[in-house]
C-alpha positions in Angstrom: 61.2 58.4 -23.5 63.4 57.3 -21.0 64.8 60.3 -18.4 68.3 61.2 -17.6 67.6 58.8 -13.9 70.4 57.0 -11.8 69.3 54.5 -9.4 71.4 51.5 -7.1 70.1 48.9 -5.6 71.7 45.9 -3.8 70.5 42.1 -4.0 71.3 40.0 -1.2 70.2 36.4 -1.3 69.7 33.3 1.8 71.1 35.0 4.7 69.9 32.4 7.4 70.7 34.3 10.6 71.0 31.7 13.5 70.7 32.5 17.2 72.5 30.0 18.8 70.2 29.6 22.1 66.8 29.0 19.3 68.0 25.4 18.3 69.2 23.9 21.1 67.3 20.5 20.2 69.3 20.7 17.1 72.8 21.6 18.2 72.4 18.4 21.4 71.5 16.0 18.7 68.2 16.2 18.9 67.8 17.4 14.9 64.3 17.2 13.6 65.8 16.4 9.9 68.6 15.2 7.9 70.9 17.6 7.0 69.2 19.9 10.5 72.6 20.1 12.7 75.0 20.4 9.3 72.7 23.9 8.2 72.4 25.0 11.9 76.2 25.0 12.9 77.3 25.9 9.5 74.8 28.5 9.1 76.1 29.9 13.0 79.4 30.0 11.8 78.8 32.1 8.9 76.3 34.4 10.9 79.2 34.5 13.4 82.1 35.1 10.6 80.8 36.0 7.9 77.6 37.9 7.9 78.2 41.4 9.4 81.7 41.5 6.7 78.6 41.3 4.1 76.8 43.5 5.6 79.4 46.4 6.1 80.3 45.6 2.5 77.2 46.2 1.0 77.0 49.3 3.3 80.2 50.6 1.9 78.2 50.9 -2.1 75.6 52.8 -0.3 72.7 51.5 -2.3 69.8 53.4 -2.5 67.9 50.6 -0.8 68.7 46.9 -0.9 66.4 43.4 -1.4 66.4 40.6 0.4 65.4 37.6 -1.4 64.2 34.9 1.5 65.3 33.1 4.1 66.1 35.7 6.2 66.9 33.5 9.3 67.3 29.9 9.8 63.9 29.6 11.2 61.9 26.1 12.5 63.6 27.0 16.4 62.7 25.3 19.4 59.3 27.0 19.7 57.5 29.9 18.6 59.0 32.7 21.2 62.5 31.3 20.0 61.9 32.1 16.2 60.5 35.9 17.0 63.8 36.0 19.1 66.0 35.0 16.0 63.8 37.2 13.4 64.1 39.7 15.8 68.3 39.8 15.9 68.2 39.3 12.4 66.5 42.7 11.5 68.3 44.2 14.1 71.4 43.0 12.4 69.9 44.2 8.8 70.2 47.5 10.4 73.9 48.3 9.5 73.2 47.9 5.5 72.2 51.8 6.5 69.8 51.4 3.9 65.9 50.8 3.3 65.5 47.1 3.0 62.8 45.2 1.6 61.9 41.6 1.2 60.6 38.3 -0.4 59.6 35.6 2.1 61.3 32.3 2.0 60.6 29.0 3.7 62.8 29.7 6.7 61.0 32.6 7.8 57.5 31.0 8.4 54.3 30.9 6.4 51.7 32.9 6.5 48.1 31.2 7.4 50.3 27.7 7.9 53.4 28.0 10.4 55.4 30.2 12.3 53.8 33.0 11.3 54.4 35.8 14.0 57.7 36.3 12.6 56.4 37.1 9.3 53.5 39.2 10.9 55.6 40.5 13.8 58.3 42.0 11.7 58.6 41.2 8.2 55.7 43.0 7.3 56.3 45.8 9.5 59.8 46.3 8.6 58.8 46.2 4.5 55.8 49.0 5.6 58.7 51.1 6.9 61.0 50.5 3.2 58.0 51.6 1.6 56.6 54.1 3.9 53.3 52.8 4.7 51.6 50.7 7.3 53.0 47.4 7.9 51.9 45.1 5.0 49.4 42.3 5.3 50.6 40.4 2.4 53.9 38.8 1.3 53.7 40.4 -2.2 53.7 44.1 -3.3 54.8 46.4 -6.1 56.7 49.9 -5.6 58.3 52.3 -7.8 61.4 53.7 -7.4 62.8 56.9 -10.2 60.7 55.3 -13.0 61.8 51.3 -12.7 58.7 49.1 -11.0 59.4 47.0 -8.9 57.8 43.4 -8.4 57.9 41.4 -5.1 56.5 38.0 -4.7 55.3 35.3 -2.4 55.9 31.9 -3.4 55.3 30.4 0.4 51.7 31.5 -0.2 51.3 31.3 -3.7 47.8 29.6 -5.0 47.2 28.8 -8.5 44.5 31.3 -10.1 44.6 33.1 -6.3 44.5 36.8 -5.3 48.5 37.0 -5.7 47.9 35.9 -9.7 45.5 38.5 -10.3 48.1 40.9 -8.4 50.6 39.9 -11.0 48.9 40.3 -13.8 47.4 43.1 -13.6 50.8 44.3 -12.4 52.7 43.4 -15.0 49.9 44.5 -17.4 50.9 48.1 -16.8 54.9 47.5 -16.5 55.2 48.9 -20.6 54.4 52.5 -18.6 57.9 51.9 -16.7 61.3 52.5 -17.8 62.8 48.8 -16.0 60.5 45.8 -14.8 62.4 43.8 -12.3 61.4 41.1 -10.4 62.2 39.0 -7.3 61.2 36.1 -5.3 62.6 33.3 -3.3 62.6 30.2 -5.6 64.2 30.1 -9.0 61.9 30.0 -12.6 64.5 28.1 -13.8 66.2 25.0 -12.2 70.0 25.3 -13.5 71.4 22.9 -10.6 69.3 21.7 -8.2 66.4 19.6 -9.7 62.6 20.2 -9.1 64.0 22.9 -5.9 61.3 24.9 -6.7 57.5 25.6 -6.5 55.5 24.4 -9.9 52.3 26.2 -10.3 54.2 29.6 -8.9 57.0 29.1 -11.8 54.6 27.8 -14.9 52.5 31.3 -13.4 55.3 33.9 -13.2 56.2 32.2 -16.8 53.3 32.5 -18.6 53.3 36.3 -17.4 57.1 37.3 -18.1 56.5 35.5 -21.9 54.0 38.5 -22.0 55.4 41.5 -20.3 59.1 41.1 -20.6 61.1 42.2 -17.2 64.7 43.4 -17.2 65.9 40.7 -14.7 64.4 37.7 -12.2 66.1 37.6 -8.7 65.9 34.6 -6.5 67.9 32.5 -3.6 66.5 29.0 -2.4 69.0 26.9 -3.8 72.1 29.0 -2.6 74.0 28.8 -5.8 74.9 31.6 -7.2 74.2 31.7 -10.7 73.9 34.3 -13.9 71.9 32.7 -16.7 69.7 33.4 -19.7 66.8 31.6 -20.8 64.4 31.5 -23.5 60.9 33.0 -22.7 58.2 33.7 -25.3 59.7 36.0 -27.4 62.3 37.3 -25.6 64.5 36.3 -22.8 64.6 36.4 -19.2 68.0 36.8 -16.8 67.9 35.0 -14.0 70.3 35.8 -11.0 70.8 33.8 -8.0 72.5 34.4 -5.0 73.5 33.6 -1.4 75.5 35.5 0.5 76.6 32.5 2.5 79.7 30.4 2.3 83.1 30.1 3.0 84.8 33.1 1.6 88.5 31.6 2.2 87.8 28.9 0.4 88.1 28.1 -3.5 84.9 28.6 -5.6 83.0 25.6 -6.8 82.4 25.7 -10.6 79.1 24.4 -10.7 79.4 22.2 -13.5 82.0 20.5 -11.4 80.0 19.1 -9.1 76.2 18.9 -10.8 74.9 18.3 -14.0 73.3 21.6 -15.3 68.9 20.8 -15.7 68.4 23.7 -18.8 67.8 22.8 -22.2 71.2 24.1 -23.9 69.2 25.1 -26.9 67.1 27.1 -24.8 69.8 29.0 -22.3 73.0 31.2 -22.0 74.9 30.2 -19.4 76.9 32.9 -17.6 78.2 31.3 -14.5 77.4 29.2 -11.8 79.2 28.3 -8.5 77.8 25.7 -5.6 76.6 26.5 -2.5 79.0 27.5 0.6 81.2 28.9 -2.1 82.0 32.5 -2.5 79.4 34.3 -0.9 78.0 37.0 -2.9 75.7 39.5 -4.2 74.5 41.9 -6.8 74.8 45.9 -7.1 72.0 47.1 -9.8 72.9 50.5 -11.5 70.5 51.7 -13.3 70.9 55.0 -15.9 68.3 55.8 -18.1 68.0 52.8 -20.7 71.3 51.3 -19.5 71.3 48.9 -16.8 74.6 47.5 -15.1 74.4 44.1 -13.1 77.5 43.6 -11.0 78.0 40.4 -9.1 80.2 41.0 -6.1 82.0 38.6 -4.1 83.1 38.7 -0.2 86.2 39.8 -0.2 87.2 39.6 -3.9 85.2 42.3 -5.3 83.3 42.1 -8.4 83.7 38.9 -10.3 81.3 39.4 -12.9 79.0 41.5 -14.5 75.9 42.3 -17.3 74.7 45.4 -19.1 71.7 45.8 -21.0 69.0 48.1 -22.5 65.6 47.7 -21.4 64.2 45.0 -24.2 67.2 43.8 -25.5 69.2 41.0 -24.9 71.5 41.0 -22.0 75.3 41.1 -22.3 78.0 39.2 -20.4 80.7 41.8 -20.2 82.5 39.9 -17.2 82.8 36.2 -16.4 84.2 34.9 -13.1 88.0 33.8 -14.2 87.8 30.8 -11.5 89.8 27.7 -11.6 87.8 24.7 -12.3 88.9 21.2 -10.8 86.9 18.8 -13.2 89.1 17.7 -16.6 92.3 17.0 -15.0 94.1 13.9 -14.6 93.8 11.5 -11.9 96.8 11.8 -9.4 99.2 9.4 -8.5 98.1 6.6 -5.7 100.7 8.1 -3.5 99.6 11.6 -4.1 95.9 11.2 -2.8 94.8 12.5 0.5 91.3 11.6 0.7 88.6 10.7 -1.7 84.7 11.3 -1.7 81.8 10.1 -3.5 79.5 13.1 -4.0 76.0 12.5 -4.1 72.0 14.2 -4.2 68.5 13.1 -3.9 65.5 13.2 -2.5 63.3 10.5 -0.3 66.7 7.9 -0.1 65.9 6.8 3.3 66.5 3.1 3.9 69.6 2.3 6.2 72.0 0.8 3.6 69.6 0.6 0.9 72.3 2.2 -1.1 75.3 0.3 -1.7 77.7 1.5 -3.5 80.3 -0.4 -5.9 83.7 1.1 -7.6 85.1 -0.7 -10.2 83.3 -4.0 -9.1 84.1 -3.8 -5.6 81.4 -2.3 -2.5 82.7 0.7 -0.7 80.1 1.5 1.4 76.5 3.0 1.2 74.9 6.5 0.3 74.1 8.9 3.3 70.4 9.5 3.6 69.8 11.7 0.5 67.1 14.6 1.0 66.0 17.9 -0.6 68.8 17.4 -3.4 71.5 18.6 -1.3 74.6 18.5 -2.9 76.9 18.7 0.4 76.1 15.0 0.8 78.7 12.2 0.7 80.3 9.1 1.1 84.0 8.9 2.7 85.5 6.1 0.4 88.7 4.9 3.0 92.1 4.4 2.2 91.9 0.6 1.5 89.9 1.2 -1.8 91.6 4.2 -3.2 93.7 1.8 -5.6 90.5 1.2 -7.1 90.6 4.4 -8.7 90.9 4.9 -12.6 91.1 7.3 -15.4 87.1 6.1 -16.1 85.3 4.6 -13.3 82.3 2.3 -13.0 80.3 3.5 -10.0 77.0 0.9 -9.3 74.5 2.5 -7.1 71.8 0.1 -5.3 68.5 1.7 -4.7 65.6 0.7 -2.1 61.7 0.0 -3.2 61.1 3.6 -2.4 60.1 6.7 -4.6 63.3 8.3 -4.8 65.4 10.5 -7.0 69.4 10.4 -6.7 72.1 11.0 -8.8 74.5 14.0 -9.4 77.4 11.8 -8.9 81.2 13.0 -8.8 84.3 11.4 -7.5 86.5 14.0 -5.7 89.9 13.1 -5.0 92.2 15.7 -2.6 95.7 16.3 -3.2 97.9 18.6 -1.1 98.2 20.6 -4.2 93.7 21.1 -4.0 91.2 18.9 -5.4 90.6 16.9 -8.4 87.1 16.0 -9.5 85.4 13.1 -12.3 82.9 14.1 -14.6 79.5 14.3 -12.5 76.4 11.9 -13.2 72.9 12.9 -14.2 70.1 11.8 -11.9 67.6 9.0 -11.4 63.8 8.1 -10.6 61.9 5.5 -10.1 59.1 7.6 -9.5 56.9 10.0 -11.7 56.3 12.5 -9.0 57.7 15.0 -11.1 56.8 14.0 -15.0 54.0 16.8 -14.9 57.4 19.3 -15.3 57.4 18.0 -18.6 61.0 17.0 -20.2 61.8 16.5 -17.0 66.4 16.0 -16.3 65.9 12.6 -14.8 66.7 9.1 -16.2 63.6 6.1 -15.0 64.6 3.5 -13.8 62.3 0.3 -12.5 61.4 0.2 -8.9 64.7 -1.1 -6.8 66.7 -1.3 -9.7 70.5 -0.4 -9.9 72.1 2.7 -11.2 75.2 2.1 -13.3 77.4 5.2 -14.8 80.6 5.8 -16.1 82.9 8.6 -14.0 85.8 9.9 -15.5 88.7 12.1 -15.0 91.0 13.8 -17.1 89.9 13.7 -21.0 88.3 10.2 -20.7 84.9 10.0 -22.0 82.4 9.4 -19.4 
């Protein structure tokens, strides 16, 4: 018997606070990785810019408490003092949400028992003690209950198959049919919808196999920084996944994300709501829950809410609001004379060798892949004015590859106008590894070990 209860909650995603003076060997080229200096002065920017507007806004719901999903600051600083300094402004900053917060751990924030782990210790835990009311915590995952919904937080930093945390979850879970709403959060998704193998594999078959058995209302998560509503199959039922990140560039036009990636799930098996890239409209999600209904509302900086859900507990969500977004994939190529730049978009993972990657348009080489690492999809290569009359309605695009285990692919030509940006049909991806064939049906193509890549790219109604 459900009970005449209202309850709000906010969702907030990667936040990645950066205090400028913590990554000075980053920002005086001294970066430790790849794409180090691009995530540290973007991420500045937007902890500069665009941060507290999220913060007041989510202030301005006045949720009853709000969840933060991981990746609370940019983390891996110049040393250990430097990382409790950052975590430290970033709480402080959390402040002005004027609201209880609590939180799942992501990568960024340190690991318990591994790295940078005062941070966690120092104030995450103490900080979700005080949401909850208790001491600080000593773990990374917990359960609460809040006006008859339970609440499920895990750690996937941690997370050990057939460990303490398991146990936690089943037997969790196990008495969830007692509650009125189940939902659950954690840092990585269940469910890859852009960003290949971006996850953790024994934590997702785990949480899984449990959700197939005790149904929850909905499954929150960041990592990848899309932001994403979608359903998928599981066991008998079906689960709602919804990502978010409330970084990006909120001037700037959203990113359909079947623009710019091929999407990883099993049509057959998925609903697909929406999905928008990374840097691109910076968002979150306001929970209303009243009795048996619930209300999922996806709220974007500046813009308000863009989309939205409702559901009983136990049936089938509804999309009763889709984002109305523009997308840039299916139109024409422009005229020579119109372009103003074109790019090569590109992702992957362990594409190291200088130059390994060459690539050719239309038979002729334009240049050579960036490093490609941790599938990020901000990666590129410049193709210069000289080879722009290459371009065609369908394009061949030839893509050496090194003798290294790699993955690559999600390949899209992007051509800018002063009118916006026009963008081919995007490529699936690539192996010549089977690091990841224990996923299963996994969304790669093999290929042999320094082999070639050849696909079609295509704009306007051409068939790729």
């Amino acid at each position: 018997m459900y009970l005449n209860r209202e309850l709000r909650f906010a969702v907030m995603g990667d936040l990645h606070y950066v205090q400028e003076q913590s990554h000075q060997e980053a920002l005086n080229g001294r970066a430790k990785g790849v794409t180090e200096y691009a995530d540290v002065t973007r991420n500045l920017w937007m902890t500069r810019h665009v941060t507290p507007e999220v913060i007041s806004s989510i202030a301005a719901l006045t949720p009853d408490f709000v969840i933060q999903t991981g990746d609370i600051i940019q983390g891996h600083c110049d040393d250990e003092e430097k990382g409790l300094r950052e975590m430290a402004e970033a709480m402080e900053l959390l402040q002005g949400l004027k609201a209880p917060v609590f939180f799942a751990l992501g990568t960024h924030d340190g690991v318990v028992g591994k790295r940078e782990e005062r941070q966690v210790k120092e104030y995450v835990f103490p900080a979700i003690g005080r949401a909850l009311g208790t001491a600080p915590l000593e773990k990374g995952y917990y359960a609460f209950e809040k006006a008859g919904s339970l609440f499920v937080v895990l750690d996937y930093t941690t997370f050990v198959k057939h460990d303490g945390q398991e146990e936690f979850l089943r037997r969790t879970l196990a008495e969830s049919a007692s509650f009125e709403h189940v939902f659950l959060f954690a840092h990585p998704p269940l469910v890859c919808v852009g960003r290949p193998f971006f996850t953790h594999y024994d934590f997702v078959q785990t949480v899984l196999g449990e959700i197939a058995n005790h149904p929850v209302d909905a499954y929150f998560c960041g990592h990848t920084h899309n932001q994403t509503a979608t359903l998928h199959k599981a066991g008998p039922g079906w689960l709602l996944q919804l990502k978010s990140s409330v970084l990006g560039y909120p001037d700037r036009p959203p990113v359909d994300l079947r623009d710019v990636r091929p999407l990883l799930t099993d049509p057959a098996d998925t609903e697909y709501g929406w999905g928008y890239l990374e840097d691109s409209a910076p968002g979150w999600w306001e929970i209303t829950v009243r009795g048996p209904e619930v209300q999922a509302d996806w709220h974007v900086l500046r813009r308000g809410i863009e989309g939205q859900l409702r559901w009983r507990r136990g049936e089938k969500p509804v999309f009763t609001r889709t984002p109305a977004f523009a997308r840039t994939a299916g139109k024409p190529l422009p005229k020579l004379a119109e372009i103003r730049g074109v790019r090569l978009r590109a992702a992957g993972s362990n594409c190291r060798t200088p130059d390994g990657y060459r690539v050719m348009l239309n038979g002729t080489e334009v240049g050579a892949l960036p490093r490609l690492e941790y599938f990020d999809s901000r990666q590129f290569l410049e193709i210069r004015p000289e080879f722009w009359p290459l371009l065609r309605s369908c394009n061949r695009l030839t893509v050496t590859s090194a003798g290294e285990p790699m993955c690559m692919g999600g390949f899209a030509l992007e051509v800018e106008t002063e009118s916006g940006c026009v963008r081919s049909t995007v490529s699936g991806y690539f192996a010549n590894t089977g690091k990841w064939d224990h996923w299963g049906k996994a969304p790669v193509e093999k290929i042999a070990d320094g082999a070639a890549v050849s696909v079609e790219l295509a704009f306007g109604n051409e068939r790729a």
